[in-house]
Each structure stands twice: as C-alpha cells, then as structure tokens.
N, C-alpha and C positions, 0 to 999 in steps of 0.2 A: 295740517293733516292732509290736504290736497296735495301738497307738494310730496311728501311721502309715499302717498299710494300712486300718483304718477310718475313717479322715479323708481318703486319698485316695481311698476307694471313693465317700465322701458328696460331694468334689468332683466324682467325675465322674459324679456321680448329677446332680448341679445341673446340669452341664454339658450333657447329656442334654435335660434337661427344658427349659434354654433354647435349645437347638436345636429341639425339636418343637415350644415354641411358637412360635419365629420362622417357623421353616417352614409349619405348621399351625395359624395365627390362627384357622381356623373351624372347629376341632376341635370336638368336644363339650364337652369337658372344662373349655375356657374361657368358656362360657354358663351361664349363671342354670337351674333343673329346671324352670322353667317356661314361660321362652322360646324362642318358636318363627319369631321373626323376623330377618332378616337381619340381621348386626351392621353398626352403621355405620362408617366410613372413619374416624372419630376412632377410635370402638372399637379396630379391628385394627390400628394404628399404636400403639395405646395398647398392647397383646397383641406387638406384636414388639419396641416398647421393653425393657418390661418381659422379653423373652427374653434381650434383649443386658445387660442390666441382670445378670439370674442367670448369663450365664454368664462375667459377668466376675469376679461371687462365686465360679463353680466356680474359678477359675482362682487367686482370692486365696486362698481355700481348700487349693487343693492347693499352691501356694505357702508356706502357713503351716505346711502337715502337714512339712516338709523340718525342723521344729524338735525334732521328735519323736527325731529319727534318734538 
C-alpha cells in the first residue's frame, strides 16, 4: 500500500509541475541564473510543450501505481 500512495503522490507531483509550467512559461524557474532577457516564442512553446509532455507522464504514472494495489 506504501508503494501505491508514494507513486501516486510522485504522479501528481509531475502533474503539478506540468501544469505550472504550461501556465507559467516565464516563470523563474524555467530560465538559465544568469539570464535576464526575454525568452523567445520558440523558447515558451518549447516550456508548454515540454509541460504537456510531464503531464502526460504524471498520468502514466499514476496509471501504473494501480499495479501496486
């Protein structure tokens, strides 16, 4: 049962993360410590890809934990 509800927690941790970056491409969090310039339109398409991307992992993830039960 441990194994289960730590594996759903980690999917909806993923799940999480690819929501804020889709939502919040120009977040901090997703720029280099030393950049201070605008991202470009490639960039943040690249940044919401990449969110829909994690949260389809969150989902396969928490799909897989159902093996534990």
């Amino acid at each position: 049962m441990y194994n289960f509800i730590s594996t759903v927690f980690v999917g909806i941790m993923l799940i999480v993360i690819g929501l804020y970056a889709h939502r919040n491409p120009y977040s901090w969090w997703f720029r280099r410590m030393s950049d201070d310039t605008e991202p470009s339109d490639v960039r943040i398409w690249y940044i919401k890809f990449i969110g829909k991307v994690i949260i389809t992992f969150g989902f396969v993830v928490i799909l897989l934990s159902f093996q534990h039960l």
